[in-house]
C-alpha positions in Angstrom: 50.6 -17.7 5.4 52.3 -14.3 4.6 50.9 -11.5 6.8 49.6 -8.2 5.2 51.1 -5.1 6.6 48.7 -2.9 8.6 49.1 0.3 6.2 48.8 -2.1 3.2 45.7 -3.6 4.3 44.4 -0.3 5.3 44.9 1.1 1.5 43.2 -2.0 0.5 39.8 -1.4 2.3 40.0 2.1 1.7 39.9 1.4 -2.1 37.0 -1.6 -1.8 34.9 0.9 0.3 35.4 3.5 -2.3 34.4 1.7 -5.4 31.3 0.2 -3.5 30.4 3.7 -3.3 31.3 4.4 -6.5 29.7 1.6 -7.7 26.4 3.1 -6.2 26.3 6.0 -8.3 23.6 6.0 -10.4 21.6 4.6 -7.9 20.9 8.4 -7.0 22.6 10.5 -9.7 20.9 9.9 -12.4 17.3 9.1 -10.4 17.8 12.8 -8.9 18.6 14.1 -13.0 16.1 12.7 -14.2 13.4 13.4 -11.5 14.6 17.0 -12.0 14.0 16.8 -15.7 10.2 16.9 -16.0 9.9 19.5 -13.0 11.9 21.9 -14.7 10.4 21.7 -17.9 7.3 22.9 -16.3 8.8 25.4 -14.7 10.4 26.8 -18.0 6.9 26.5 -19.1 5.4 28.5 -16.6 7.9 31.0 -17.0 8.0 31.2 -20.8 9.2 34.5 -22.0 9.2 36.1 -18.7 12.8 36.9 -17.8 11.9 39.1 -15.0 10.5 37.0 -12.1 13.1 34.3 -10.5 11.7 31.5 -9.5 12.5 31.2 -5.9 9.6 28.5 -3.9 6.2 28.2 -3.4 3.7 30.0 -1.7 1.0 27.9 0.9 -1.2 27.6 -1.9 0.9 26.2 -4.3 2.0 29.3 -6.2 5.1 29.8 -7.3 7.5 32.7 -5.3 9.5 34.6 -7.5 12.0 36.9 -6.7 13.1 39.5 -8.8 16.4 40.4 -10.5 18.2 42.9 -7.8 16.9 39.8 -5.2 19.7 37.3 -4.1 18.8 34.0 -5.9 18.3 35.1 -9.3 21.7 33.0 -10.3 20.1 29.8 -9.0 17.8 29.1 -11.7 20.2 29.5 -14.2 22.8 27.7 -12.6 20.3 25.0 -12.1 19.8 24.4 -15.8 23.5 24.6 -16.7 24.0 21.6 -14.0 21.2 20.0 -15.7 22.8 20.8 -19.8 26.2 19.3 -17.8 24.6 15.9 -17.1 22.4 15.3 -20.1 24.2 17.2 -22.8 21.2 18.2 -23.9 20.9 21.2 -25.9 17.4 22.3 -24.6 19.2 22.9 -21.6 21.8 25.0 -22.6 19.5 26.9 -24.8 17.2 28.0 -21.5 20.6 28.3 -19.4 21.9 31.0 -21.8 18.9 33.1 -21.8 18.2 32.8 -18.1 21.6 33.7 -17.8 21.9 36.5 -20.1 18.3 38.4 -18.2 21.1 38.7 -15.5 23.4 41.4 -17.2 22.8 44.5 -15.7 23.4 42.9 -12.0 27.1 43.4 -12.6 26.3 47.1 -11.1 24.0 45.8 -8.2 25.7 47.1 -4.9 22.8 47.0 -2.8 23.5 43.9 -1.0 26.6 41.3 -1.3 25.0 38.6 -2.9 26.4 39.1 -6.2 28.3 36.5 -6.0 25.5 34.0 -5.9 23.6 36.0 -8.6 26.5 36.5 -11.0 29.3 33.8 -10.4 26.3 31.0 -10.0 24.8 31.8 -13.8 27.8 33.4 -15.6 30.7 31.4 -13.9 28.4 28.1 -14.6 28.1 29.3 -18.4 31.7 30.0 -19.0 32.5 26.5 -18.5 30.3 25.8 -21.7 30.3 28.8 -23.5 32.8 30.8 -24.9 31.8 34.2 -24.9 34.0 37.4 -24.5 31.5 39.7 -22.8 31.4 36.5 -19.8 34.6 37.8 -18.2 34.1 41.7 -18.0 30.4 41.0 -17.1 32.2 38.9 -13.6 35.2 41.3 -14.0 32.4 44.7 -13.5 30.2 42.2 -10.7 33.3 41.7 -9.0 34.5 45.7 -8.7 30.4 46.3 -7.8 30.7 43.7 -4.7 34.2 45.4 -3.5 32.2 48.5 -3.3 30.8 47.4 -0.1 34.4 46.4 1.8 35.9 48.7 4.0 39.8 48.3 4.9 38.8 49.4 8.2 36.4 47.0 9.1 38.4 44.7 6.8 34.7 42.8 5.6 32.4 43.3 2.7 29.3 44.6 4.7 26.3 42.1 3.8 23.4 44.6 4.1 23.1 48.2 4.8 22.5 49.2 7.6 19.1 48.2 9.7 17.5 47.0 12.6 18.4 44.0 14.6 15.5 41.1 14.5 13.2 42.6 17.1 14.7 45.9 17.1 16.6 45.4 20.2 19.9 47.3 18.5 21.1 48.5 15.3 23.2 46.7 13.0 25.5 49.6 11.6 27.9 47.5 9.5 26.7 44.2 9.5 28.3 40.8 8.2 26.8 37.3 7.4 27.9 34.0 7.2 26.7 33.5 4.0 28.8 36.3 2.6 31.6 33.7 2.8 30.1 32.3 -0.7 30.6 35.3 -2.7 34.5 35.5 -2.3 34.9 32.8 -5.1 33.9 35.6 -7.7 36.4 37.9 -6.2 39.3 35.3 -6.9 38.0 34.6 -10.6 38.3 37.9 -11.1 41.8 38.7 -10.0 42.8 35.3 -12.0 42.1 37.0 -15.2 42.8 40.5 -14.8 46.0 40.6 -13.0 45.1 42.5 -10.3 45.5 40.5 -6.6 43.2 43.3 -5.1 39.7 41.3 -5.5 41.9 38.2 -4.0 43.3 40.7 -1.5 40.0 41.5 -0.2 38.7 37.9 -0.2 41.3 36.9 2.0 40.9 40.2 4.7 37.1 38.9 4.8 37.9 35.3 5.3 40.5 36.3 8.0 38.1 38.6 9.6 35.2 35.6 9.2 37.7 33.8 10.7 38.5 35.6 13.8 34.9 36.9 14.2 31.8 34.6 13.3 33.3 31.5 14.9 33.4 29.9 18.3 35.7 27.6 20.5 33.8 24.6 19.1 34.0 25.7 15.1 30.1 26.4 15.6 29.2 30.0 13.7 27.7 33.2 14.7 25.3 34.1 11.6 25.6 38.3 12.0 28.4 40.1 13.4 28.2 43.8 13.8 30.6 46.0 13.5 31.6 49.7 14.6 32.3 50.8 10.5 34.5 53.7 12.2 36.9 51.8 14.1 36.1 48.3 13.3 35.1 47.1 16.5 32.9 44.2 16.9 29.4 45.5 18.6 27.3 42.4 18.4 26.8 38.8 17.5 23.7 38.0 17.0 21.5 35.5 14.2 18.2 36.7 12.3 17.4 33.3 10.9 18.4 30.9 13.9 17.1 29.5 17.0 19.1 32.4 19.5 22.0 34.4 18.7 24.4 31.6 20.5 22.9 28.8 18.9 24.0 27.5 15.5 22.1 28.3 12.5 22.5 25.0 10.1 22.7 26.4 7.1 25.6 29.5 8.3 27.0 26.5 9.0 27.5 24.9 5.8 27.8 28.4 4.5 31.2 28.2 6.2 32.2 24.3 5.5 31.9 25.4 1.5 33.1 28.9 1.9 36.7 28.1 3.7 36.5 25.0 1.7 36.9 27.4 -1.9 38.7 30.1 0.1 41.8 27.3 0.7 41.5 26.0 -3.1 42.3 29.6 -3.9 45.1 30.3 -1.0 46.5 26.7 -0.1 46.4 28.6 2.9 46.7 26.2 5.4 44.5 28.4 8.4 41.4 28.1 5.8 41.3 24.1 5.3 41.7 23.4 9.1 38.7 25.8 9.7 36.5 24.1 7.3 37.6 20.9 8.5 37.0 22.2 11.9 33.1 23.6 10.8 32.6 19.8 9.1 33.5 17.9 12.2 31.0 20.4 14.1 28.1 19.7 11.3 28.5 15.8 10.9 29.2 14.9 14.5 26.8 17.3 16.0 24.5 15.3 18.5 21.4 16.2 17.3 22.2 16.0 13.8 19.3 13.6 13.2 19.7 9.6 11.7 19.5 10.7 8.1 22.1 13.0 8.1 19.7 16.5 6.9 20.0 18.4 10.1 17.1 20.3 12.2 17.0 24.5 10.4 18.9 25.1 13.7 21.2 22.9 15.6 20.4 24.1 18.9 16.7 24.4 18.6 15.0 23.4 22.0 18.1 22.2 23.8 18.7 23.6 27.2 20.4 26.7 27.6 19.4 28.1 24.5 16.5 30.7 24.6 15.2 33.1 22.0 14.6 36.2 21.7 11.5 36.0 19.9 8.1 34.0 19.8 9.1 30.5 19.1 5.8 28.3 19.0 7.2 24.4 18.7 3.5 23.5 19.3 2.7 24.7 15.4 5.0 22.2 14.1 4.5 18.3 13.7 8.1 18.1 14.2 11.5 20.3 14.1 11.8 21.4 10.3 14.8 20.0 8.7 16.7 22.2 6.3 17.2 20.2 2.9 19.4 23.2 1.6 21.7 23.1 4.5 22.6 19.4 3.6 22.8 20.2 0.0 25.1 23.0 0.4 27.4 21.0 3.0 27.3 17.9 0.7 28.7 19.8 -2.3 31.6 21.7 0.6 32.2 18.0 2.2 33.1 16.5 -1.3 35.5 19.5 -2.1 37.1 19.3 1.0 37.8 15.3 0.5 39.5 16.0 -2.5 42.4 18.3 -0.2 43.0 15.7 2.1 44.2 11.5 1.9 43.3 8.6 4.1 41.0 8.6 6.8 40.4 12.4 6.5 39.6 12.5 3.4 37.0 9.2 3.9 35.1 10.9 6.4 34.3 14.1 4.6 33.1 12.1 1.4 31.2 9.2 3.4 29.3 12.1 5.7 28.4 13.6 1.9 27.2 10.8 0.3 25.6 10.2 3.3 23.7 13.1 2.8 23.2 12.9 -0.7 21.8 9.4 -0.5 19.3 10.5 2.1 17.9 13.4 -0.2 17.3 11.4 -2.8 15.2 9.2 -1.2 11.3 9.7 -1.3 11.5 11.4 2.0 13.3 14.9 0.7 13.1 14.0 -3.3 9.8 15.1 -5.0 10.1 12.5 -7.7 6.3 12.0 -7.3 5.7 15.6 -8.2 4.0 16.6 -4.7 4.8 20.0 -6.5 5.2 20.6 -9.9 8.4 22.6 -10.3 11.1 21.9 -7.5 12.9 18.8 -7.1 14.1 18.7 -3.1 11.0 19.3 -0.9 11.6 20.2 3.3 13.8 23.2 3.4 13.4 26.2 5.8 14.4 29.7 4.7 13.6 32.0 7.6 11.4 30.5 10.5 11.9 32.9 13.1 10.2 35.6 10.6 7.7 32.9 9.5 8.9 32.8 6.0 9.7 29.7 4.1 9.3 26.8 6.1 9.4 23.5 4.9 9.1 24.6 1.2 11.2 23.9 -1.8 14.0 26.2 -2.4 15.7 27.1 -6.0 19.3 27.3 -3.5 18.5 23.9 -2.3 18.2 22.2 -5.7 21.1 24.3 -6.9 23.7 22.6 -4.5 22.1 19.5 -4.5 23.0 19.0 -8.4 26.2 20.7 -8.3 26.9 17.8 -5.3 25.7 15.5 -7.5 28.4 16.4 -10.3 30.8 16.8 -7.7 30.6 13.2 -6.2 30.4 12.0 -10.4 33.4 13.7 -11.2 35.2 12.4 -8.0 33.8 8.4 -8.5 35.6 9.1 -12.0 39.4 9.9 -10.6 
């Protein structure tokens, strides 16, 4: 009997794993479409002719929580439907994508905070891949030069907010930088891709370096808010406002970061950005108290020795830990990017923890296919526990990534 060479046989159970997986696609995809479908029709209902008010979650009582334009989701909604228009190809969708899109337009010159990138980039970079419109570009073009407003060659980071008190006012945050500002550098490369000027992708790459150096531990685990000395640069503090402590690791930062360096080295091919995403994956999916179903606790660190906050933390008012659905939905669309850069085992692992992932949320358990509300499709997220805000809600982010994943895992079961 002839013998099969090890790298041979490998290669073949690579491919047999990957096309049962593939095979498995619309086991999920298209139940998670079309659960989404009658959801967001009511929301378009609710919020007929009102271009104003961004839906965001739900209140206790079942309201809907908008938020309004200048406020950091507004692209979600948008984006949403465009994912939606990219699955079904059906023109209703577009149709409410382009006007939700279009109530957007004067955020290009929003440079109160740095989440322009998710308000702008989300809606308008979504629509550009279906629309053709010349006013698309210099809208991103004028968002982009807004958001580089806030970076500072000294510091060498786009400051997230202005400036303000720490979470229980023990210091002041004087130029203070967030995680999460790692996901508005994508709208900084688009726009030095079409006008010719590196200095948006020069600034993307000081920030990520900085991110690099700065919010990150031995371990690849995250800081959420680093403050720095705006006249010298110096790093004051690093601290968290929406996690367990300031040393612990706040999940969703977390796959803040696995996305963020994952699009950062898809711009650069520099190789220092795909090892630190890999790095910030291997911390996220082999975490030990990364529970069964692969949708992590809001905080990885929550009630594990050593780690103590500095606020009121009452684990008696919950049944259990909240999970974060949005943190799983954002890492699950990073993971299946990141596969894509790298071959063999590597690139298995990264797509298997996804799917993983993906599989879990939609199941019954984090998937509101039987309308437990009547306008969001993933149900269990946190926002901000430690200020009581948001916990175990829907969130418009969550449901944003979550169908972007989806696509994502389509387009790569097609290669």
């Amino acid at each position: 009997m002839t013998r099969i060479k090890k790298p041979i046989f490998f290669c073949m159970l690579l491919l047999v794993s990957w096309s049962i997986a593939f095979g498995q696609k619309t086991d999920f995809v298209t139940k998670s479409f079309e659960a989404a479908a009658p959801l967001y029709q009511n929301l378009l209902a609710k919020t007929k002719g009102n271009f104003t008010d961004y839906p965001h979650s739900l209140y206790e009582n079942g309201d809907i929580k908008y938020l309004q334009i200048d406020e950091w989701t507004g692209g979600f909604w948008p984006g949403s439907l465009w994912y939606m228009y990219e699955f079904t190809q059906d023109e209703k969708w577009k149709a409410a994508a382009l006007a939700w899109t279009n109530s957007l337009e004067s955020n290009q010159y929003n440079t109160a905070h740095h989440d322009i990138g998710f308000m702008m980039y989300c809606s308008y970079g979504n629509a550009l891949r279906f629309v053709k419109d010349e006013k698309y570009p210099k809208i991103l073009l004028q968002s982009a030069k807004s958001l580089c407003q806030r970076y500072s060659p000294v510091v060498g980071s786009i400051q997230s907010w202005n400036k303000r008190k720490s979470k229980g006012d023990i210091n002041t945050w004087e130029y203070p930088v967030i995680m999460d500002n790692m996901m508005n550098l994508e709208l900084l490369f688009y726009a030095s891709k079409i006008s010719g000027d590196t200095i948006y992708k020069h600034i993307a790459i000081k920030h990520a370096e900085q991110t690099m150096k700065n919010h990150l531990r031995k371990d690849y685990s995250s800081y959420h808010v680093v403050n720095y000395d705006p006249k010298t640069g110096k790093v004051l503090h690093k601290q968290t406002l929406q996690g367990f402590s300031d040393e612990s690791t706040w999940a969703r930062g977390q796959a803040w970061g696995i996305y963020g360096f994952t699009t950062v080295y898809r711009e650069t091919k520099d190789a220092r950005f795909l090892k630190t995403a890999m790095k910030m994956a291997d911390y996220f999916i082999n975490h030990p108290n990364l529970p069964a179903d692969k949708i992590p606790y809001w905080d990885f660190n929550v009630g594990q020795p050593g780690f103590k906050p500095d606020w009121d933390y009452q684990p008696a008012k919950f049944k259990e830990t909240p999970r974060d659905a949005s943190a799983a939905a954002i890492a699950s669309a990073g993971l299946l990017e990141l596969s894509t850069f790298l071959k063999g085992k590597e690139k298995q692992k990264y797509f298997n923890a996804a799917v993983a992932m993906l599989k879990s949320l939609s199941s019954k358990q984090y998937l509101n296919v039987d309308q437990q509300n009547p306008y969001f499709l993933l149900k269990h997220s946190t926002g901000n526990l430690p200020s009581g805000r948001e916990i175990d809600v829907p969130l418009i982010y969550a449901d944003y990534y979550f169908l972007e994943a989806l696509l994502r895992y389509q387009k790569i079961a097609k290669l």
